[in-house]
N, C-alpha and C positions, 0 to 999 in steps of 0.2 A: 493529743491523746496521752493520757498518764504512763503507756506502758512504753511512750516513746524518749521519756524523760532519762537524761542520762543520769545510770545508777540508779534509776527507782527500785522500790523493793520488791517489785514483781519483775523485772526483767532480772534481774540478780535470781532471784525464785527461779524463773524459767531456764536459766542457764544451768543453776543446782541440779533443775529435774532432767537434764540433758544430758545430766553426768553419768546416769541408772545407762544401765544395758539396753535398757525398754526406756527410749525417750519420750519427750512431748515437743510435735515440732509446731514452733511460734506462731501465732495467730490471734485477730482481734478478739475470735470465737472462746481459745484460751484465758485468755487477758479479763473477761467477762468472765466466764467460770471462776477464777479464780479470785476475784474482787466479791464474788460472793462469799467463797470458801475463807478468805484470809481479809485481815486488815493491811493495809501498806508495812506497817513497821512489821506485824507477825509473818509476812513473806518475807521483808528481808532478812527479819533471827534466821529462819527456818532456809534460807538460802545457805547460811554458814555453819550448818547442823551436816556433819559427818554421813557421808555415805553406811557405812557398818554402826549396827549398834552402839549408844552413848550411856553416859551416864550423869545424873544433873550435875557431878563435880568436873567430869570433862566436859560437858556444854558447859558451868559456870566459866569455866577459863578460856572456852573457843570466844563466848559472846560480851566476855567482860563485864560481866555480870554479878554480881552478888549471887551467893547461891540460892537463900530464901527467894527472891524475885527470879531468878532464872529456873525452879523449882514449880514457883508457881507458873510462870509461863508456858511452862513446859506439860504440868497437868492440864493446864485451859484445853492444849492443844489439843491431849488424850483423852480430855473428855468429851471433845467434839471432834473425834476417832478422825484428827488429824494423824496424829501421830499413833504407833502404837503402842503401851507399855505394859511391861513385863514384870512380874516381880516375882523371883526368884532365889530362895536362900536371903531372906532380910534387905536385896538388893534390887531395886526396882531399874531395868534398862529399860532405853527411848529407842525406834528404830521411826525414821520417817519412810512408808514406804511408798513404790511407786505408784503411779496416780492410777493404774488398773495392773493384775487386782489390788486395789489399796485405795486410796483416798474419796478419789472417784466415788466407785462404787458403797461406802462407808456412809457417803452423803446421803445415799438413798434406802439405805437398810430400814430405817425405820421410819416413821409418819411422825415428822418434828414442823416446828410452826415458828422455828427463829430465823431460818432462812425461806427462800421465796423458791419450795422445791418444784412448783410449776415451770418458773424459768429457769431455774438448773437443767430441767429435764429437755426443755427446750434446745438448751444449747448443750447438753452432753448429745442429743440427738445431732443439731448441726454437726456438732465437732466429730463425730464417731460416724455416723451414715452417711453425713452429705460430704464433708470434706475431705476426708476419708485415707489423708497421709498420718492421721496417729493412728486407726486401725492396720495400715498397713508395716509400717514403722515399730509396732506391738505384733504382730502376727506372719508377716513374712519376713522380716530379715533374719538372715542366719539358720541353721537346721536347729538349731536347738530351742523350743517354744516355751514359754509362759506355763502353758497346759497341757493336758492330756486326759483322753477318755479311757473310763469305766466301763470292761464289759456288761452286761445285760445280768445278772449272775440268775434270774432265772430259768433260764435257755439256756443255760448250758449242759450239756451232756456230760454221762458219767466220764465218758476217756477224755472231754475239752477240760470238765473242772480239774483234772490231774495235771493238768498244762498251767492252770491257773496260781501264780505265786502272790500271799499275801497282800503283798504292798498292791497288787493288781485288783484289789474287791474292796468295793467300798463299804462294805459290811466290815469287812478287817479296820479299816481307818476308823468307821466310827467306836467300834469294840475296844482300841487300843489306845484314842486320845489322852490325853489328859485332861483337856477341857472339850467339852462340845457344845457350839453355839446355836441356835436358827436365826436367821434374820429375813426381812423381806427382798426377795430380790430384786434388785437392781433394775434389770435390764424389763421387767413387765410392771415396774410401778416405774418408770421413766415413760415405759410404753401409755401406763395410765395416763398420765397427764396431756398424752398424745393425741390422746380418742382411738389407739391402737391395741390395745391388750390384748389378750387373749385370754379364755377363761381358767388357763392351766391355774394349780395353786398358787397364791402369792408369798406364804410365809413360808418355806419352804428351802431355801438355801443356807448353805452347815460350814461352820470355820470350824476349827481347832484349833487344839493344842493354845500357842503364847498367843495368836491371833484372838481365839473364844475367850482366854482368859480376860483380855483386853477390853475385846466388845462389850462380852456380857457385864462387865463389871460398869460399863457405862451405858448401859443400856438401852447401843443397838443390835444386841443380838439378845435373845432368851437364852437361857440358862437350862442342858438338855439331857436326861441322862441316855445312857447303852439303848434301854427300851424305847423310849420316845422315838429317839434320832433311829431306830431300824426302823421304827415305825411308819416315819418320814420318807426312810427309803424306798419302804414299801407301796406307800401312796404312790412314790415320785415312777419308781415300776409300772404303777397301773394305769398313771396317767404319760406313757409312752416319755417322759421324759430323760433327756440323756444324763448321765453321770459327768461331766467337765472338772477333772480334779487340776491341785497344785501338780507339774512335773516332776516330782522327789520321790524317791523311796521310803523316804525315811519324814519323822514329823510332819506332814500332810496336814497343811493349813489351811484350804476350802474345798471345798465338793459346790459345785455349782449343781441343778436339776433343771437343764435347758430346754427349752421348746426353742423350733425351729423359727418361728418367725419374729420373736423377740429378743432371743439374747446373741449377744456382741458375737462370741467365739462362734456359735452354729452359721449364723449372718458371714462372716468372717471366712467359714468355711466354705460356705456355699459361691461365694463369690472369688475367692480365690483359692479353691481345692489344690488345681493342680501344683501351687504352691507350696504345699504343705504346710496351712498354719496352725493346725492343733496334731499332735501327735496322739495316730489311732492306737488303739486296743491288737491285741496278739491274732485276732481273730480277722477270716472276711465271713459273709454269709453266700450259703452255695443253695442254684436252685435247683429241685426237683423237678425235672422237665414235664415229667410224668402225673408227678400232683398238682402242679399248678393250673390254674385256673383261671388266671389272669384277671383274678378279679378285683387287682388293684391297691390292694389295704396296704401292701408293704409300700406302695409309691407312694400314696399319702402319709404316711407314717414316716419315712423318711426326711430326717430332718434336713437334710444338705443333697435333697433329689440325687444320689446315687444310687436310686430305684428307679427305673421306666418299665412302660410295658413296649412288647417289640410282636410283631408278628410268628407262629410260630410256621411260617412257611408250608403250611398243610393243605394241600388243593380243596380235599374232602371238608375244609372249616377255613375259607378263607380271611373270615373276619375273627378268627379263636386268633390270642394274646398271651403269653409268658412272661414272665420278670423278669429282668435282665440284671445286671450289679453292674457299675459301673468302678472296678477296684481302685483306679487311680484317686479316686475322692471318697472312697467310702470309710468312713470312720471307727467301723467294725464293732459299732454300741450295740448290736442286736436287736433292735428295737422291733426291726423287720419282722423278726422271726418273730417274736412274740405275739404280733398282729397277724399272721398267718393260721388259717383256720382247716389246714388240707395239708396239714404238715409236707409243704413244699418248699422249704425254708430251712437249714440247719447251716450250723457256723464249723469254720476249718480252720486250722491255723496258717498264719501266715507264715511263706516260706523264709522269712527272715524275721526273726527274734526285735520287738522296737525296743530299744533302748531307753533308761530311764535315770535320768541322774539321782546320785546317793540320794544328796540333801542340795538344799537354798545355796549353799556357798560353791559347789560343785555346777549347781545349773546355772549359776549367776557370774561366774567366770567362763562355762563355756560360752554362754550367749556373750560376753564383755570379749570373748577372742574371737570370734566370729562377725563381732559388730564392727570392731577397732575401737572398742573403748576400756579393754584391758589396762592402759594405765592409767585411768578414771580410780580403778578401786585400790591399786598398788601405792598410786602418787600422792594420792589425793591428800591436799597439806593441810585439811580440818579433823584428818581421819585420827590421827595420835596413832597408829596401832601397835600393839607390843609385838614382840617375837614370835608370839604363840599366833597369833591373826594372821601376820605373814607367812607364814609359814603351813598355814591352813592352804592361802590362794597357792603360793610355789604347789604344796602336792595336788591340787589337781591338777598343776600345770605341764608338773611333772609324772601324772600319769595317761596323759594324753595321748594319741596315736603322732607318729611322727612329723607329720604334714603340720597338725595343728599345734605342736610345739613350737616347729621355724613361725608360723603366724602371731604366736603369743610372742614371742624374743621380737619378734621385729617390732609387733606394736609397741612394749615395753624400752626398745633398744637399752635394755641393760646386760653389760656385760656378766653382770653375778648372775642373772636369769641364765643365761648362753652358757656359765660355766656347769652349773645345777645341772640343766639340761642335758649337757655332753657326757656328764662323768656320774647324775645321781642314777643308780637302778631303784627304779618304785617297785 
């Protein structure tokens, strides 16, 4: 088999993607995926293509390359939203990102006929549901995830919306992009191909900012303004689906609109809640012991069944039923309460505040110190990085809680990290 050849360009590729925070671990299922997505030689450029953003004159010299051909190699890739590209102040950068959210999912955005997206779907299916060490590999390691959910913002109450901070409302994210994309989503056009769908919408999932820039410009995302994209939102509200954003505060590059029985992250959820692999919302929802009626709509509406109904122990109504929360896995989207028709249903906040990293470089170093691949982004000898890059990763590093600075210095063992550490105040 090709992927056993030593130094072929997809094992070199596979080792590159193992370098990210968020791996892909080895597999024939991979190997096949990715012989679709890439040609042998374009996996192995793209094996020696820099972790952190590039530029075609830094790939020209990583890949020895001429810069007009390594230019154009380099668009082929962006244009079949391998890669992504950015172009910014006359200067267009390359990031290749990780294969979910990124590549993966990119393949399936739109309804193209150059690749065989029946068997992709096929095997994004094997490789994600059945085999199920990249899902777990992407969504449990480390406390710090990929993603995180969107409260409900129309259920919420006039004292919860004052709890509510910007970066926390997807209304905010789409109002604030720079760019805004739609694309098809992923995870219920992979389901198509399945004979699994469901009939939630399909064109319906939103990038931004350098991501939409990227997309729409090669078009697989549409091209969306303020009004539309709320409008999306609005739909995506009514059809009980959940909000699944980037984990950043800051530049909020997708909003996924997930149904429970199709997409990766709710699936992800449901099977391994107690985990924690998507990080919930500020909110849980509280029942009305009183109103409730037990008539089930929040159980089904619930995307990751942290709704049951339970007995309410009432002699005089043996067979009467309540709704129960189950808070260890409940993802606090409020979906619940919006299907509630007996106002038994309202959201409280959680007794501890969830945490949200700034930006990309912040959540992508904490997950790199939590995984032990911290000196993947620091080492890394295709990265070239200037003063200012490095010096990005040190302060997060150095504004760390204490516990996960000793983890970062060890994974690192650099003595200059140990010295920052003991003497910089962030």
């Amino acid at each position: 088999m090709s992927h056993n050849t030593l130094k072929s360009g997809y094992a070199e590729l596979v080792e590159r993607l193992n370098r990210f925070p968020q791996g892909a671990p080895p597999s024939e299922t991979l190997y096949q995926i990715l012989r679709i997505l890439f040609s042998e030689r374009e996996a192995g450029l793209v094996a020696l293509l820099p972790i952190k953003p590039f530029t075609a004159d830094q790939a020209s010299r990583i890949l020895k390359m001429d810069l007009v051909e390594t230019r154009k190699v380099l668009d082929d890739l962006a244009g079949r939203a391998i890669l992504v590209d950015v172009e910014q102040a006359g200067q267009t950068t390359y990031t290749l990102p990780p294969p979910m959210a990124g590549f993966f999912e990119f393949s399936m955005m739109r309804m193209r006929g150059d690749i065989d997206q029946k068997l992709l779907a096929e095997l994004f299916y094997q490789y994600l549901n059945v085999e199920e060490d990249f899902i777990r590999d992407l969504f449990v390691r480390g406390e710090t995830q990929l993603g995180r959910v969107f409260v409900h913002e129309p259920v919420l109450s006039t004292e919860n919306a004052l709890h509510v901070l910007d970066y926390e409302r997807a209304n905010e994210v789409i109002r604030t992009a720079t760019h805004r994309g739609v694309g098809v989503c992923y995870c219920r056009h992979k389901m198509m191909h399945l004979g699994r769908a469901c009939d939630a919408p399909l064109e319906i999932c939103m990038t931004f900012n350098g991501t939409a820039q990227s997309l729409t410009r090669h078009a697989y995302a549409r091209l969306v303004d303020v009004s539309e994209g709320l409008d999306l939102l609005q739909q995506a509200y009514e059809q009980n689906l959940v909000q699944f954003g980037e984990n950043v505060r800051e530049s909020v590059n997708f909003i996924c609109n997930c149904c429970g029985c199709c997409c990766e992250a709710m699936i992800a959820a449901r099977n391994f809640g107690l985990l924690n692999p998507v990080h919930t919302s500020n909110f849980l929802p509280v029942v009305a012991e009183a109103a409730c009626n037990g008539c089930g709509k929040c159980v089904t509406a619930c995307p990751v069944e942290a709704m049951t109904l339970v007995s309410t122990n009432d002699p005089r109504h043996p067979k009467m039923k309540k709704a129960k929360v189950d808070e260890d896995i409940c993802l606090g989207c409020g979906v619940c309460v919006r299907t509630c028709s007996h106002a038994g249903l309202s959201l409280r906040s959680r007794p501890e505040r969830v945490i949200t990293p700034l930006n990309s470089v912040h959540r992508t170093v904490m997950m790199a110190i939590e995984r032990g691949d911290l000196q993947n982004l620091i080492f890394d000898n295709r990265v070239l990085w200037n003063h200012r890059a490095l010096a990005a990763v040190l302060g997060v590093v150095l504004g760390l809680p204490p516990l996960k600075q000793v983890l970062a210095s060890r994974q690192v063992k650099s003595r200059y990290l140990e010295y920052l550490i003991a003497h910089v105040k962030v």
